[in-house]
C-alpha positions in Angstrom: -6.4 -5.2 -19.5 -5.2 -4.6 -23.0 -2.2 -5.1 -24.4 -1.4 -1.4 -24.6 -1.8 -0.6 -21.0 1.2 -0.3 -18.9 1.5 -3.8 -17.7 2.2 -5.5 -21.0 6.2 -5.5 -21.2 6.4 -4.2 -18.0 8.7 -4.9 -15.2 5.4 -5.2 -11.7 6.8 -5.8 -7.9 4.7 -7.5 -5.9 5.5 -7.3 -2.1 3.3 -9.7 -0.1 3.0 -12.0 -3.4 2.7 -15.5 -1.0 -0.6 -14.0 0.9 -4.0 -14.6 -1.2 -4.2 -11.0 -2.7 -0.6 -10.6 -3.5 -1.1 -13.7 -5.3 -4.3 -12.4 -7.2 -2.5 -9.3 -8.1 0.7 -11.1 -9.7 -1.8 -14.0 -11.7 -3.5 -10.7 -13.0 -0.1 -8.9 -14.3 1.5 -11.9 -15.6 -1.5 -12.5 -17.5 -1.5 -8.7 -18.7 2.3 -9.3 -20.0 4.3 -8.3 -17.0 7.1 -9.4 -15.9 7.1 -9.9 -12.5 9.6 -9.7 -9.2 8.1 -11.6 -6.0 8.9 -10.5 -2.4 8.2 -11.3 0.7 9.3 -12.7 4.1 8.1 -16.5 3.1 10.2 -18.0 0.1 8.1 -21.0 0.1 4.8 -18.9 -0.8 6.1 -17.0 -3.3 7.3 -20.0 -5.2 4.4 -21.2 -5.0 2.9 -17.8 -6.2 5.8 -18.5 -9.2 4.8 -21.6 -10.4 0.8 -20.8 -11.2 2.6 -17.4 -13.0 1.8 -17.5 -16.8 5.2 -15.3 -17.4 8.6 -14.5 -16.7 8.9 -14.1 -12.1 12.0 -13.7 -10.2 11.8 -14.4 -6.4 13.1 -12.5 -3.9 13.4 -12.3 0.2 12.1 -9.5 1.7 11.9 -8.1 5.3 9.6 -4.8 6.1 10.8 -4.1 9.6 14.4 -4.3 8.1 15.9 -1.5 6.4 18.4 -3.6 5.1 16.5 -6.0 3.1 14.4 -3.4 1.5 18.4 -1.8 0.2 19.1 -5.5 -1.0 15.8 -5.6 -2.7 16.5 -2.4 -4.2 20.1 -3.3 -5.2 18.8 -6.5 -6.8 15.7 -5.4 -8.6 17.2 -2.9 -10.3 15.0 -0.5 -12.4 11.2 -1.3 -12.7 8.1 0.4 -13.7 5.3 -0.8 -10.7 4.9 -1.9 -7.4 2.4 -2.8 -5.2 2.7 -3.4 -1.9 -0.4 -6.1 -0.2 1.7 -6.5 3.4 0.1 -6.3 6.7 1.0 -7.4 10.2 -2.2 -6.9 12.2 -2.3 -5.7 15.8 -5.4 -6.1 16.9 -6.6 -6.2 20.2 -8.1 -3.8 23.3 -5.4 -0.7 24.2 -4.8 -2.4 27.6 -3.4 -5.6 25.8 -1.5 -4.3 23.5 2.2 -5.6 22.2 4.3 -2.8 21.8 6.8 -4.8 19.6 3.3 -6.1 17.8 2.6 -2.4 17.3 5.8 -1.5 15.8 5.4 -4.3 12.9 2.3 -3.5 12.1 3.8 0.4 11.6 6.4 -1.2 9.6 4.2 -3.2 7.6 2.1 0.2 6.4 3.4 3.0 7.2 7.2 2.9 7.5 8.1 0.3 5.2 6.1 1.4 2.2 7.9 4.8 3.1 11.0 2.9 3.0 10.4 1.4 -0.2 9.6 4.7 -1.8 13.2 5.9 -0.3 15.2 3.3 -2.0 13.3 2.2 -5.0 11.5 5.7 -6.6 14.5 6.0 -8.2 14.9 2.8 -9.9 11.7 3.9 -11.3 11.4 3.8 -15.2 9.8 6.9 -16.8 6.3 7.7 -14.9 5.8 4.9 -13.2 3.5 3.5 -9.9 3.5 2.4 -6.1 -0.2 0.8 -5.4 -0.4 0.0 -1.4 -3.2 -1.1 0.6 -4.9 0.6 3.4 -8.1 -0.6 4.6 -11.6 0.5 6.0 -10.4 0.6 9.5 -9.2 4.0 9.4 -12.5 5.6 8.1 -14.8 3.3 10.3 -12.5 2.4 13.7 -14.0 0.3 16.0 -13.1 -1.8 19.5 -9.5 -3.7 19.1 -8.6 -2.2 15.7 -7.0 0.6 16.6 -3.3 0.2 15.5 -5.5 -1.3 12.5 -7.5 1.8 11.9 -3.7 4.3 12.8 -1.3 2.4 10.5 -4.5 2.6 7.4 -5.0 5.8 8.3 -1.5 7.3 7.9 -1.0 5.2 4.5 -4.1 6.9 3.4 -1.8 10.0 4.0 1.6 9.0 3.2 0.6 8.1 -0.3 -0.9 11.9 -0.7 2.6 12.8 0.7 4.4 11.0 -1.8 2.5 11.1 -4.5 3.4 15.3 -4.5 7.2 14.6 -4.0 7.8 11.7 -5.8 5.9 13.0 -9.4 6.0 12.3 -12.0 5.3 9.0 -10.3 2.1 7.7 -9.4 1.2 6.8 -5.6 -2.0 5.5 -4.8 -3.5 3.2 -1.9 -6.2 0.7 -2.2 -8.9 0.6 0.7 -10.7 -2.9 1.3 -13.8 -3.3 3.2 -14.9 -6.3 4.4 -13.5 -8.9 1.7 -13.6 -12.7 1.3 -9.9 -13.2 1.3 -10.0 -16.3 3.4 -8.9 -14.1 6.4 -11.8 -14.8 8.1 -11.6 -18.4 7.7 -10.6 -18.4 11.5 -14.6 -17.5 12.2 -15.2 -21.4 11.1 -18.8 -22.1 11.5 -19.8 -18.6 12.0 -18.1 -17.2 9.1 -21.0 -17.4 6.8 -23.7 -15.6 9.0 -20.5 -12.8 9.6 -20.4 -12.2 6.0 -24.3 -12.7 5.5 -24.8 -9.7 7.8 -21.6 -7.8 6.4 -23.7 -7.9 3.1 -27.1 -7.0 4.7 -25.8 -4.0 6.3 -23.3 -2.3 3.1 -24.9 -0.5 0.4 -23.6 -2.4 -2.2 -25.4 -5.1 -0.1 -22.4 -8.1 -0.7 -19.0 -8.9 0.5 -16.2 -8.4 -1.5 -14.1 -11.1 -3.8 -10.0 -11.0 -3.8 -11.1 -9.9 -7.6 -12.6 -6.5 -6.5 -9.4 -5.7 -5.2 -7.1 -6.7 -8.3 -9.7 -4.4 -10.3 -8.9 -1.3 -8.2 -4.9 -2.4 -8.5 -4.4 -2.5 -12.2 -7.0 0.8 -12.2 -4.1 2.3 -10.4 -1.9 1.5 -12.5 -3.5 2.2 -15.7 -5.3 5.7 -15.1 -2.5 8.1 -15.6 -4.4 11.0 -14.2 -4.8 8.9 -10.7 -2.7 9.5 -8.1 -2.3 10.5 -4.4 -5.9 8.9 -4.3 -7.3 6.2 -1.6 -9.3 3.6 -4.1 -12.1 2.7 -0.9 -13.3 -1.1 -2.5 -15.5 -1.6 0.2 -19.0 -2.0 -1.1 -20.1 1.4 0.5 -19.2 -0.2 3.9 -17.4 2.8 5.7 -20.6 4.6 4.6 -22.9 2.1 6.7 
């Protein structure tokens, strides 16, 4: 990214900076001259996301299921130009089993909180400014066990197009993963490689993605000025297949 995009100077939130891709996204903006604000519900991670930061980072708790924190974050931050918004609190498993407290945090997590976050930070906003979150390919191919996944990803997908018309001039945009190799599938151990072997034999852009792939899409979203209330699908084709 050049130095006359809107990241260089720029004051970026990233919430969810301590998981892998919140990480990748705040290496890339402090990189690209931003300055950058840290949140998230584990100050240990985010420090550690602080100290590989080429650039200026502040850290800062954050709770999405609280209403409260997000006004503290708010309060503190002050105005900004960007956020973007990597949290998650999966669900998963058959309708039968399901949590209902599990459920709710995973609503919080993308649906409620980033609406939260629009409620007490759009107007902190400096000039025409961004909030990036991330959906994911659930909500365009659903399947067994993933269906809080594929609900909460689904209503992002519209909430962005929702805020993206009442919030303007700000920009709202949602970035869609496919299958990526984030290390969340680590947990597959010795089976992991012939998961992703066949994820890759089976999408049309016939590989898996790379934690890059999705920082791409980010600062696209950020950059494009004539982007907004758009779903950026970074899935190699794979809610096609």
């Amino acid at each position: 990214m050049s130095a006359s995009s809107p990241l260089a100077g720029s004051r970026l939130i990233v919430v969810g900076a301590g998981s892998r891709t919140g990480r990748a996204v705040a290496l890339a903006a402090s990189a690209a001259g931003a300055r950058l604000v840290l949140a998230g519900p584990d100050p240990r991670k985010l420090e550690w996301t602080a100290g590989e930061l080429a650039g200026e980072a502040e850290v800062l708790p954050l709770d999405l299921t609280d209403e409260r924190s997000i006004a503290e974050l708010a309060a503190k931050v002050g105005g900004f130009d960007h956020l973007v918004s990597t949290a998650a609190m999966p669900a998963n498993g058959p309708v039968a089993e399901l949590d209902a407290d599990a459920v709710r945090r995973a609503f919080d997590a993308k649906v409620i909180g980033p609406l939260l976050l629009a409620k007490h930070l759009a107007g902190r906003v400096d000039g025409a400014g961004t909030f990036t979150f991330f959906s994911g390919v659930a909500a365009w191919r659903p399947a067994p066990a993933r269906t809080v996944m594929a609900t909460t990803n689904g209503a992002l997908a519209f909430l962005v197009r929702a805020l993206a018309v009442e919030l303007a001039p700000i920009r709202v945009n949602a970035v869609s993963p496919g299958i990526v190799d984030t290390g969340s599938w680590d947990g597959l151990g010795a089976d992991k490689a012939a998961f992703l072997r066949g994820v890759a034999e089976r999408n049309p852009a016939r590989r898996v993605g790379a934690t890059e792939d999705l920082v791409k899409a980010v600062l696209y979203a950020i950059d494009n000025p004539y982007v907004t209330g758009t779903v950026l699908h970074v899935d190699g084709g794979g809610r096609l297949a």
